[in-house]
C-alpha positions as CSV (number, residue, x, y, z in Angstrom):
1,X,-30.0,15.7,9.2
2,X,-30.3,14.0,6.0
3,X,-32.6,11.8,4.1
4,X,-31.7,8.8,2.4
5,X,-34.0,6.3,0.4
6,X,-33.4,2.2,0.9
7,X,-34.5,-0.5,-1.4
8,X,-35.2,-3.6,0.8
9,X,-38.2,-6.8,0.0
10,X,-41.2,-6.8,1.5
11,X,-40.2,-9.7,3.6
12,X,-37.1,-8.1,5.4
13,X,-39.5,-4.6,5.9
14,X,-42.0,-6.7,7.3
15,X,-39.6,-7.9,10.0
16,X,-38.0,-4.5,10.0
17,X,-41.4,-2.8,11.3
18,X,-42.2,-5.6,13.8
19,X,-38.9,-5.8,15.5
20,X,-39.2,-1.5,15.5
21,X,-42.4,-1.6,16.7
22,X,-41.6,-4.3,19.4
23,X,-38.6,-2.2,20.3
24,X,-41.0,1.3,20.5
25,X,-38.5,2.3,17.7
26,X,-38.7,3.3,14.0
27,X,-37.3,1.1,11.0
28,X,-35.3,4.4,10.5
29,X,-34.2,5.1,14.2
30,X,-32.7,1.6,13.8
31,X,-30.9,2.0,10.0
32,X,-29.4,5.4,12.2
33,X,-28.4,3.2,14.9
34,X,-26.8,0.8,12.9
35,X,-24.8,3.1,11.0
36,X,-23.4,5.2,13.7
37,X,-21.9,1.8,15.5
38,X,-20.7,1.1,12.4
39,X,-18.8,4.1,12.2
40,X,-17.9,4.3,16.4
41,X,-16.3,0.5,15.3
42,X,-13.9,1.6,12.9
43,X,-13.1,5.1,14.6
44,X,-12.0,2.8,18.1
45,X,-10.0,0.5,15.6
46,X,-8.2,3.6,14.2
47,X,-7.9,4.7,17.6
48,X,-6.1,1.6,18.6
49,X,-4.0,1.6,15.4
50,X,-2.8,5.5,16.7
51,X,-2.2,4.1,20.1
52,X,0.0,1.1,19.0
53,X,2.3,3.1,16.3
54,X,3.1,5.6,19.1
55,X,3.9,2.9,21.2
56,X,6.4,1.6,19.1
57,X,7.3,5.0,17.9
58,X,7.9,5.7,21.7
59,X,10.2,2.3,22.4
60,X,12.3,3.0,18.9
61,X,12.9,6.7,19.9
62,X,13.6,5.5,24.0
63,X,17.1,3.8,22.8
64,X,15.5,1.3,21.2
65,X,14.9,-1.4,23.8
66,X,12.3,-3.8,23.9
67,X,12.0,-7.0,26.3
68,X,15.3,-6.0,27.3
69,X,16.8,-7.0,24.4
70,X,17.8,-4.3,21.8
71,X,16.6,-3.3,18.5
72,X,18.5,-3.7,15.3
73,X,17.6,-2.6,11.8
74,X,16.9,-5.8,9.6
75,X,19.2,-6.8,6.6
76,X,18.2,-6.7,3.0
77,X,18.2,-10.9,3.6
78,X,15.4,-10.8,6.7
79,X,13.7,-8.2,5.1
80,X,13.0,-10.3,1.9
81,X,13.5,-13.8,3.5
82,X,9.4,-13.6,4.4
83,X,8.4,-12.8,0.6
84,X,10.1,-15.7,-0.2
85,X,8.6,-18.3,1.8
């Protein structure tokens, strides 16, 4: 495990240490706790990100249907025809 040094006011430790301590928890056990949610969060959104490009992935390389209506690559015009609005 590593160590790491924070620079915070007096105020916010203050509150810190009395939400820890009303918790039975340490300023440090909830900086760690904080950080790995932060972390699970943006490893479930990349999950979802995976899961929604196979998806499509999938439906392109299944014949290309979608909502029963079929794909079609878009022209140069549709392609650009968003930049330009």
């Amino acid at each position: 495990m590593k160590n790491i040094t924070l620079k915070i006011d007096d105020d916010t430790y203050l509150k810190a240490r009395l939400r820890a301590a009303s918790e039975g928890t340490s300023i440090s056990a909830m900086v760690r706790d904080f950080l790995n949610r932060q972390v699970a969060d943006e490893d479930e959104r990349e999950n979802r990100r995976i899961a929604a490009l196979d998806e499509l992935y999938r439906i392109v390389e299944a014949g290309g249907e979608h909502r029963g209506e079929p794909l079609k690559p878009l022209t140069r015009e549709e392609i650009y025809a968003e930049r330009l609005r």
